[in-house]
Backbone as CSV, one residue per row, in Angstrom:
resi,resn,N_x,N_y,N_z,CA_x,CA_y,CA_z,C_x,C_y,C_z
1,UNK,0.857,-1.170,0.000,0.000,0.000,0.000,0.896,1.223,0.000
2,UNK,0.745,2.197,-0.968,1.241,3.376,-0.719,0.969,4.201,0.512
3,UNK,2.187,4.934,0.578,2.273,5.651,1.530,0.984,6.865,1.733
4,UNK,0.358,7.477,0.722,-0.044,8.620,0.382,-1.920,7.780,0.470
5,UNK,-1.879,6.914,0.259,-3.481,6.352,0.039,-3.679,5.415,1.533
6,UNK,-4.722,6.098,2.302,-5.237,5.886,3.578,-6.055,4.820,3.353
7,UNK,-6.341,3.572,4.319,-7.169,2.337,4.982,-8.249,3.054,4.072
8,UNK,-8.792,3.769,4.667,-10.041,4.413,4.716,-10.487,4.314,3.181
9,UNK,-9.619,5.293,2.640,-10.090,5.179,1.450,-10.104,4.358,0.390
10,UNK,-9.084,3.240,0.677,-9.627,2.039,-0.348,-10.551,1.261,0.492
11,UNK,-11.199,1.243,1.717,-12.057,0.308,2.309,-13.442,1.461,1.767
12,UNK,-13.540,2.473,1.144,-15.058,3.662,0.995,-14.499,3.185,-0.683
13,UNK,-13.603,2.776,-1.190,-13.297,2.874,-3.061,-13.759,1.233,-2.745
14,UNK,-13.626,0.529,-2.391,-14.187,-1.126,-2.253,-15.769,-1.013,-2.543
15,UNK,-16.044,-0.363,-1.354,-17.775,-0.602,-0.915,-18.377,0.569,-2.017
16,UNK,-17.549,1.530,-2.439,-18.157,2.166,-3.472,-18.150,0.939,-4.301
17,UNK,-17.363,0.713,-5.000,-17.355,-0.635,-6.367,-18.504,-1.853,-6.135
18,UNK,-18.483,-1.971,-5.208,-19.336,-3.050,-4.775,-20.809,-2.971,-4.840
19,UNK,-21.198,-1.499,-4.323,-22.464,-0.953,-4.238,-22.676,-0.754,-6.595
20,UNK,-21.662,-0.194,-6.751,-21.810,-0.065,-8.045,-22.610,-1.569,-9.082
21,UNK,-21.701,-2.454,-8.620,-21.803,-3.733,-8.835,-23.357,-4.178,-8.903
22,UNK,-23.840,-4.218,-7.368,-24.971,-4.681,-6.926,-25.948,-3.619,-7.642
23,UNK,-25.482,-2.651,-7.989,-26.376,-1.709,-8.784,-26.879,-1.978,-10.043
24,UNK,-25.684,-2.170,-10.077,-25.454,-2.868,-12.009,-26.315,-4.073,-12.172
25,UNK,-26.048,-4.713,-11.241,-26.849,-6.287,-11.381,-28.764,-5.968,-11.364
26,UNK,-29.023,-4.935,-10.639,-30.539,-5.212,-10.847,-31.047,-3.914,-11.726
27,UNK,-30.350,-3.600,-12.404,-30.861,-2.545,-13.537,-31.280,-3.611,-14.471
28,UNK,-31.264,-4.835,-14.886,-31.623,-5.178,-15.922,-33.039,-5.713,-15.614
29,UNK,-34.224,-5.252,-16.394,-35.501,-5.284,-16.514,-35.477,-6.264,-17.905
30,UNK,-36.655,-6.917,-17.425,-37.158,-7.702,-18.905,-37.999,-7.594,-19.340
31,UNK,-38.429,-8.017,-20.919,-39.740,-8.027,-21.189,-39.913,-9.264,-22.113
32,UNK,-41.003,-8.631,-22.702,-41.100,-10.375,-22.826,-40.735,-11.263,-24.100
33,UNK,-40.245,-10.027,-25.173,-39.307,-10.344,-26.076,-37.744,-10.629,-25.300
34,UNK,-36.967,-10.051,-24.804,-35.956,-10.182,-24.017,-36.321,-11.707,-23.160
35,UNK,-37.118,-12.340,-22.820,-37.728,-13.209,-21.746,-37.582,-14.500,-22.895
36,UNK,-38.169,-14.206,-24.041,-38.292,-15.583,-25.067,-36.840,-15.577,-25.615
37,UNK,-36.596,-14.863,-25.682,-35.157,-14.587,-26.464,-34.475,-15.673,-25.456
38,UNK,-34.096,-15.246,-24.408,-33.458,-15.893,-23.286,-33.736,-17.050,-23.245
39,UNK,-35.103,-17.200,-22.697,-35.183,-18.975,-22.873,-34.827,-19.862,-23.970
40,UNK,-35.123,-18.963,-25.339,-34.349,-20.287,-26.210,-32.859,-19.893,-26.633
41,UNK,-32.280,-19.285,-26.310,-30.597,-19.124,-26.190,-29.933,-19.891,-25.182
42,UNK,-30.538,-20.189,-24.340,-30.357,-21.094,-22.909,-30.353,-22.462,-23.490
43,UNK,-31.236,-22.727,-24.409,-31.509,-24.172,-24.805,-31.001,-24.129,-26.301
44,UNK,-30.359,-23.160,-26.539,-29.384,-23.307,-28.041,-30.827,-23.671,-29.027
45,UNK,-31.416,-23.312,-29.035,-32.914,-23.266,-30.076,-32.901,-22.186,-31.038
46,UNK,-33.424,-22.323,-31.749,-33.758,-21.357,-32.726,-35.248,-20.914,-32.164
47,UNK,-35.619,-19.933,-32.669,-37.287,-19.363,-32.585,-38.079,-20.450,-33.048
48,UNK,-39.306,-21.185,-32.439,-40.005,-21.576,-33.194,-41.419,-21.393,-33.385
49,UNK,-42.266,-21.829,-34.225,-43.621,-21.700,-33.846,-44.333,-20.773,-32.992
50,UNK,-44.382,-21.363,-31.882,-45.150,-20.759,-30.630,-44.397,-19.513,-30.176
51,UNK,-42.866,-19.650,-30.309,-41.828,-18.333,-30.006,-42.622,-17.222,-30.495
52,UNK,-42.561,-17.651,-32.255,-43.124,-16.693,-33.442,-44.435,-15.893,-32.616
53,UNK,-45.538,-17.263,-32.636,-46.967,-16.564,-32.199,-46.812,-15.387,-31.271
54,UNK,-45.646,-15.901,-29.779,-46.053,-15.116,-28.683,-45.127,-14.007,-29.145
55,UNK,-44.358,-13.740,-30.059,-43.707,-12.318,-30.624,-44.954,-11.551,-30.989
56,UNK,-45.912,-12.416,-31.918,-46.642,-11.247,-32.409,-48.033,-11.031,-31.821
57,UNK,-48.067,-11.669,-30.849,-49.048,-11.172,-29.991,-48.609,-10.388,-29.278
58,UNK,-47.104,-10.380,-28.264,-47.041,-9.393,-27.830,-46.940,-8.146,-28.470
59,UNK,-46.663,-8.184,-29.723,-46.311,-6.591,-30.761,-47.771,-5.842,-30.923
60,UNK,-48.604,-6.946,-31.401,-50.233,-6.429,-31.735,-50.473,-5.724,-30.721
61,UNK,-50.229,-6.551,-28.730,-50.890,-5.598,-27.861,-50.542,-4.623,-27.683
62,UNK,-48.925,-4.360,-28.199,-48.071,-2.965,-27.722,-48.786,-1.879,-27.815
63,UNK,-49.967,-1.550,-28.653,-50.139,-0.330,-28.713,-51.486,-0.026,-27.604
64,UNK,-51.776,-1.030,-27.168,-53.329,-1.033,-26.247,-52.382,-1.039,-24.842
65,UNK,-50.889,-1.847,-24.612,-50.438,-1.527,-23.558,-49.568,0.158,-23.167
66,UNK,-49.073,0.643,-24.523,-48.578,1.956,-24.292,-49.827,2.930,-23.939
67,UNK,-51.182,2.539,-24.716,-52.303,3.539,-24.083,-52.237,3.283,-22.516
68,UNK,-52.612,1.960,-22.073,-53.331,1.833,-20.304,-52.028,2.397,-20.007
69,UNK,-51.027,2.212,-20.039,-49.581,2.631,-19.446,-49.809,4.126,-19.440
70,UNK,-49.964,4.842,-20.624,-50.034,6.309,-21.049,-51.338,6.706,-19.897
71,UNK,-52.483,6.276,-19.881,-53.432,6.332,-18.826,-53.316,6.572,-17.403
72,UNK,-52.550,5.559,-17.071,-52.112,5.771,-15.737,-50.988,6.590,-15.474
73,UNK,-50.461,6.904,-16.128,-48.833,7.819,-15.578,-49.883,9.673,-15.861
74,UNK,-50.673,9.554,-16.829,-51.643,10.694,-16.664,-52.271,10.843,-15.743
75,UNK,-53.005,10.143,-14.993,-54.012,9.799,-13.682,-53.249,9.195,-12.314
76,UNK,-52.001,8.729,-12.063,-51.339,8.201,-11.337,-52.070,8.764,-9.810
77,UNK,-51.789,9.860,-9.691,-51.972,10.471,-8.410,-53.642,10.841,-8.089
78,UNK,-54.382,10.548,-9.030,-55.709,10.527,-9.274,-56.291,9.232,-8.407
79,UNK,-55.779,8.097,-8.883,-55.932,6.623,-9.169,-55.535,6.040,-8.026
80,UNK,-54.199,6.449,-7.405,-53.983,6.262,-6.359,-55.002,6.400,-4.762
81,UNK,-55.096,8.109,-5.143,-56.239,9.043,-4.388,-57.390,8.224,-3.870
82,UNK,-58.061,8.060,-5.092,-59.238,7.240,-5.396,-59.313,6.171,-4.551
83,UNK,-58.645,5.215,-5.033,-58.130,3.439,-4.757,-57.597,3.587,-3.059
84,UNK,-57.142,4.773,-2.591,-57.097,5.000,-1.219,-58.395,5.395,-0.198
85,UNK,-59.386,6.127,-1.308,-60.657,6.545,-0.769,-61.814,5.341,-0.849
86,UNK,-61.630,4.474,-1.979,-62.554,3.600,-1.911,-61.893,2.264,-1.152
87,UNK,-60.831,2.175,-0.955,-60.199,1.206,0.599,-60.803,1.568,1.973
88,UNK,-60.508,2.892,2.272,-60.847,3.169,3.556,-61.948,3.433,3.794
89,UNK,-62.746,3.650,2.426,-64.167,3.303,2.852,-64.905,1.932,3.486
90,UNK,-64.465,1.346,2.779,-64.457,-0.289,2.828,-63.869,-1.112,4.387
91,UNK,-62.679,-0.300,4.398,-62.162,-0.717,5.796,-61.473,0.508,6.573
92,UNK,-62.853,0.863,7.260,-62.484,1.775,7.723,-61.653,1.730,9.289
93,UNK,-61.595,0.660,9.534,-61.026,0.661,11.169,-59.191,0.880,10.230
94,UNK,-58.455,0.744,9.286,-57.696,1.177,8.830,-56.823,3.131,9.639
95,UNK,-58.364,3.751,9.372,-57.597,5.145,9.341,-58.496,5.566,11.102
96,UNK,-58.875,4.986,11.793,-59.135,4.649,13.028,-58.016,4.791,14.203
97,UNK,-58.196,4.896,15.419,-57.521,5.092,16.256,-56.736,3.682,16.247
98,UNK,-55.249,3.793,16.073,-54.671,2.230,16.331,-54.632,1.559,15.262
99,UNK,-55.459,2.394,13.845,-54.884,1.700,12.759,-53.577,1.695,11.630
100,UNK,-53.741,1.228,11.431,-52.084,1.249,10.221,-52.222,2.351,9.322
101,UNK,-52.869,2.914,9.192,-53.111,3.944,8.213,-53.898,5.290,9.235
102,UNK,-53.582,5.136,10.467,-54.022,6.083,11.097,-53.246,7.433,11.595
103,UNK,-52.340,7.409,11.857,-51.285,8.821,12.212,-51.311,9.351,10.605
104,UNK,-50.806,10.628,10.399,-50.281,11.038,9.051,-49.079,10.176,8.275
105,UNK,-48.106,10.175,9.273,-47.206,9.356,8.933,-47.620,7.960,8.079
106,UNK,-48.435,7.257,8.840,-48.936,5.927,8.122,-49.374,6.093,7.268
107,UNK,-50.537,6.987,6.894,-51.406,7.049,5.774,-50.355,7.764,4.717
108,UNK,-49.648,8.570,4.540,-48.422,8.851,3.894,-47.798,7.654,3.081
109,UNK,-47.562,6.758,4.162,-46.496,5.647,3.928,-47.253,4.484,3.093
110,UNK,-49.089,4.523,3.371,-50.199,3.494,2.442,-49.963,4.256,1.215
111,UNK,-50.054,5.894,1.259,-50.289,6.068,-0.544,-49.322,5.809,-1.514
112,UNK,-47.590,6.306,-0.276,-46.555,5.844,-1.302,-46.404,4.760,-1.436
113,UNK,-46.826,3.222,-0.735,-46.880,2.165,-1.494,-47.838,2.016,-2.100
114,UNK,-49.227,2.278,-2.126,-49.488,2.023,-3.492,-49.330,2.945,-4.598
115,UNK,-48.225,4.106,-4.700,-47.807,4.865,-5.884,-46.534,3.628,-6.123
116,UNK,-45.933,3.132,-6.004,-45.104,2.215,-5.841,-45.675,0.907,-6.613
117,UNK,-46.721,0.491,-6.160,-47.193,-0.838,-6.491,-47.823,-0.238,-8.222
118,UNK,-48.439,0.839,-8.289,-49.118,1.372,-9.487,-47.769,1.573,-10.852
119,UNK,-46.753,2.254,-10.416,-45.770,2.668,-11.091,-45.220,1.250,-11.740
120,UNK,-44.637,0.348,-10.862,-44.316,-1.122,-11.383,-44.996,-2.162,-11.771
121,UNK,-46.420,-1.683,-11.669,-47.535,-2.386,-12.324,-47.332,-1.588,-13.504
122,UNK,-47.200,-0.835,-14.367,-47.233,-0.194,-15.517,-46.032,-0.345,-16.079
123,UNK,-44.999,-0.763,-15.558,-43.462,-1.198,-16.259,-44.274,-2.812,-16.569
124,UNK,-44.528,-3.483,-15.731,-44.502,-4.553,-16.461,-46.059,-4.833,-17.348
125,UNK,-46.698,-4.107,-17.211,-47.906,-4.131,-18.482,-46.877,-3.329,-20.073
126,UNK,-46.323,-2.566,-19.760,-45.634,-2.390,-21.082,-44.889,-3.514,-21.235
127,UNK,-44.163,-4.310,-20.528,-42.961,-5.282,-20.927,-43.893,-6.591,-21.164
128,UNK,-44.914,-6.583,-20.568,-45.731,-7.765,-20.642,-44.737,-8.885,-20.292
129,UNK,-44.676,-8.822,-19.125,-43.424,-9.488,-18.023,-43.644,-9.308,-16.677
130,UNK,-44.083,-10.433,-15.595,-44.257,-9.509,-14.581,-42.532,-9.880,-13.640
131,UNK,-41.594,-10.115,-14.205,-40.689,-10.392,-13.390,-39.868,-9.117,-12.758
132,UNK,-40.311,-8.252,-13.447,-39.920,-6.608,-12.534,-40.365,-6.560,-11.298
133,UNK,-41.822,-7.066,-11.648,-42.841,-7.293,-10.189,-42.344,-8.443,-8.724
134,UNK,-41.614,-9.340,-10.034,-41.048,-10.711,-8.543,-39.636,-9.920,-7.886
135,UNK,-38.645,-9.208,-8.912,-37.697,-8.553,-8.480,-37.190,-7.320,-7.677
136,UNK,-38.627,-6.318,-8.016,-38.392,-5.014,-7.473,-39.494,-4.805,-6.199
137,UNK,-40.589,-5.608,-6.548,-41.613,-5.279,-5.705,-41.777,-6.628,-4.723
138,UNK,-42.031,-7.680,-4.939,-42.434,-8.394,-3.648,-41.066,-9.536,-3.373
139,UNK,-40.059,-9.333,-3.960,-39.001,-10.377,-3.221,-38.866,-9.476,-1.654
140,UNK,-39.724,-10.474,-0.812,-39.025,-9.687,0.858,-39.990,-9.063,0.900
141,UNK,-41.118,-8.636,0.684,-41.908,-7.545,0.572,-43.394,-8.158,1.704
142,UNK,-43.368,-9.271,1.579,-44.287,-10.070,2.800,-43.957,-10.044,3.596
143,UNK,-42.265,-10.661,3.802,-41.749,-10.613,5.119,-41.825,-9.614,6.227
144,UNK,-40.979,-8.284,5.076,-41.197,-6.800,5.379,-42.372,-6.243,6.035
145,UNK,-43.721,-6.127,5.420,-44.767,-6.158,5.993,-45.603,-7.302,6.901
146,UNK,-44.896,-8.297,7.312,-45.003,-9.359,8.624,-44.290,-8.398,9.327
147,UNK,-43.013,-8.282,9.652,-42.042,-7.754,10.802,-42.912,-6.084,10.817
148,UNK,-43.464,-5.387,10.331,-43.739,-4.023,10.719,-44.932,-4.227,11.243
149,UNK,-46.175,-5.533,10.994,-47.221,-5.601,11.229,-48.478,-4.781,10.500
150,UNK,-47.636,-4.771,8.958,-48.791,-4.358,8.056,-49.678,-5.448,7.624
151,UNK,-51.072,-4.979,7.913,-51.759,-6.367,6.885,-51.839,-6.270,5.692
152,UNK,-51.673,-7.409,5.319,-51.867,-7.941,3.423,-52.831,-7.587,3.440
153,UNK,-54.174,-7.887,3.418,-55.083,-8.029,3.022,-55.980,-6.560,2.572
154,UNK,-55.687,-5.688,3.256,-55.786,-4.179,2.761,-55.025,-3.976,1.092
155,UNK,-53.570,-4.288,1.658,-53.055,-3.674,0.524,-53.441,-4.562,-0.634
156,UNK,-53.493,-5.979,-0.806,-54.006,-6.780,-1.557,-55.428,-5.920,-2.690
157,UNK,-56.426,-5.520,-1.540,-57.519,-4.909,-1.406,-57.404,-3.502,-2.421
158,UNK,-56.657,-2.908,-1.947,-55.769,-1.415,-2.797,-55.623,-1.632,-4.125
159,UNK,-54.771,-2.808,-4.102,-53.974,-3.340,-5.438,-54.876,-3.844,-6.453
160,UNK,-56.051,-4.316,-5.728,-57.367,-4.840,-6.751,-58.298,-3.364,-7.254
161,UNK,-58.224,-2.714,-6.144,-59.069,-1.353,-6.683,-58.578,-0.560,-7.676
162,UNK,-56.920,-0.599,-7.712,-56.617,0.358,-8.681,-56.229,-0.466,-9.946
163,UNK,-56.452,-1.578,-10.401,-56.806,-2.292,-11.210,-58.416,-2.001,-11.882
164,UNK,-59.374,-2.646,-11.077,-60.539,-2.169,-11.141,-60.481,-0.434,-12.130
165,UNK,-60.019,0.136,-11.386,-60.357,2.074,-11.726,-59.883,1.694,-13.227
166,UNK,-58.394,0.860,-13.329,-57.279,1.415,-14.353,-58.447,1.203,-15.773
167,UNK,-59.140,-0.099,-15.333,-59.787,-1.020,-16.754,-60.935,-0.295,-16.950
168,UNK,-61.665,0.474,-16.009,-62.910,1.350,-16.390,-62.396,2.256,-17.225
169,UNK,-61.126,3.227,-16.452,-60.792,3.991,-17.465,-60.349,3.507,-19.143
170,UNK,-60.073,2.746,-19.083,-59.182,2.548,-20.482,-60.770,1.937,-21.425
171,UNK,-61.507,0.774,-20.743,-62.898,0.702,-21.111,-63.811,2.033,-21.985
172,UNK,-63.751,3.120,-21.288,-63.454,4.734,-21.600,-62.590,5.019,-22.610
173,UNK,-61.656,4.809,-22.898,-60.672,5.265,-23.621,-60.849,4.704,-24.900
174,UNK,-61.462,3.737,-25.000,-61.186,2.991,-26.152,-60.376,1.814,-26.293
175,UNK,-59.603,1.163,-25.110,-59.097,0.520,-25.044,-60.194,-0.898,-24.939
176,UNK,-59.758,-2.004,-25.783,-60.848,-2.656,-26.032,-60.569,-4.112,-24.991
177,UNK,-59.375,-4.548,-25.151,-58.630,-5.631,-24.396,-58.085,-5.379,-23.053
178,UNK,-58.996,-5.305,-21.875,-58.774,-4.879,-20.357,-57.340,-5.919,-19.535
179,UNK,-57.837,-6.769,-20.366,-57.708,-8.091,-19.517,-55.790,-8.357,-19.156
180,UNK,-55.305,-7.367,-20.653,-54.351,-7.342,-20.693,-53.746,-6.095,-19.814
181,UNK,-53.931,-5.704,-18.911,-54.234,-4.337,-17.823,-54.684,-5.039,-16.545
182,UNK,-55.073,-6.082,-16.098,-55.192,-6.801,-15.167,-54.037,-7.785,-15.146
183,UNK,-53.403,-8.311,-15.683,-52.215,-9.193,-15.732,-51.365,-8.669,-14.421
184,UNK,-50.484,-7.651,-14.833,-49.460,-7.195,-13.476,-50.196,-7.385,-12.447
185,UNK,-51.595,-6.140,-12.446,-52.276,-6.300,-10.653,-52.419,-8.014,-10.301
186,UNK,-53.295,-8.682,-11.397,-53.668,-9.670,-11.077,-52.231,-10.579,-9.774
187,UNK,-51.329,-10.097,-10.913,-49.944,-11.207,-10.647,-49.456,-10.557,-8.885
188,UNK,-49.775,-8.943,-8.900,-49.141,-8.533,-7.523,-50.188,-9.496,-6.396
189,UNK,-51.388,-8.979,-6.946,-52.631,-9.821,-5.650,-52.558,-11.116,-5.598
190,UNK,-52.361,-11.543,-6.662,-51.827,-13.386,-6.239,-50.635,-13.870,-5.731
191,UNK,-49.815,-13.129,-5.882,-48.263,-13.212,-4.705,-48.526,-12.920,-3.615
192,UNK,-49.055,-11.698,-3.150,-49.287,-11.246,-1.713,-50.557,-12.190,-1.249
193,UNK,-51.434,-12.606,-2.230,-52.349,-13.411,-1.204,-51.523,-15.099,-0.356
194,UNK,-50.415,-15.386,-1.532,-50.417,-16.267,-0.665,-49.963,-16.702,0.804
195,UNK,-49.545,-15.591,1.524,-49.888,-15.397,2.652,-50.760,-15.564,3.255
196,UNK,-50.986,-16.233,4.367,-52.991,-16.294,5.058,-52.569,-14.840,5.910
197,UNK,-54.150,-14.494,4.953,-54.158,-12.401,5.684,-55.644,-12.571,6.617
């Protein structure tokens, strides 16, 4: 070690590199061309058949998924709002003395997760992939809310409403194929349910 370069600073130039690293590693998002691609490069395949089909189904929906996508990043804070007002209607011991959504703080901390859950529900309706969803949003994300003593079953609840809102609107819009706009939520509410809430 040189004389002139301190402990310190190659042990803060390490954990910088390292943090870089671990950074690097989960920037990569997929979709679902990137997703088929992969699986048959893994198995030294060429494209076949069914590869073909699910290419051009996903291309046909691209433009019904850039609308609901375009929809919600317009309405985000709308949708959220909403999907928070028609929860706590529903369960109201929530924003109640002693509930999880009762100080400011809490209810703060319900809207930014579901601005959170809404935002990465709309990455993977464009990618038509929900593995953004297994990677960014619920790996640890049960546990997390076990140890703080949030219940699933609210946010589950949330996650179905602003689904619900997203498909009326786009229903509205002209968007003709909903179903493909329920996929992500669907996929978040069926991970978190399997927890008993």
């Amino acid at each position: 070690m040189s004389p002139e370069v301190q402990p310190c600073e190659i042990i803060n130039k390490a954990k910088l590199k390292n943090v870089f690293i671990a950074v690097g590693r989960n920037l990569i998002m997929r979709d679902a061309v990137t997703s088929l691609i992969r699986k048959y490069d893994v198995t030294g395949r060429y494209l076949d058949r069914d590869a073909i089909d699910n290419l051009k189904q996903y291309f046909a929906s691209g433009t019904a998924r850039l609308a609901a996508a375009a929809l919600i990043n317009a309405n985000s804070a709308a949708l959220v709002r909403g999907a928070a007002i028609r929860l706590f209607e529903e369960v109201p011991e929530l924003i109640r003395a002693g509930g999880n959504a009762y100080t400011t703080r809490r209810y703060s901390a319900c809207l930014r997760d579901m601005d959170y859950y809404l935002r990465y529900a709309s990455y993977a309706l464009v990618a038509a992939d929900t593995n953004v969803l297994d990677e960014r949003v619920l790996q640890g994300l049960r546990e997390t809310y076990n140890s703080l003593g949030v219940p699933i079953g609210p946010t589950v609840r949330g996650i179905q409403i602003m689904s619900e809102m997203i498909q009326t609107m786009a229903t509205e819009a002209g968007i003709t194929d909903t179903s493909l706009i329920a996929q992500p939520f669907d996929h978040l509410t069926r991970e978190l349910s399997e927890v008993s809430i």
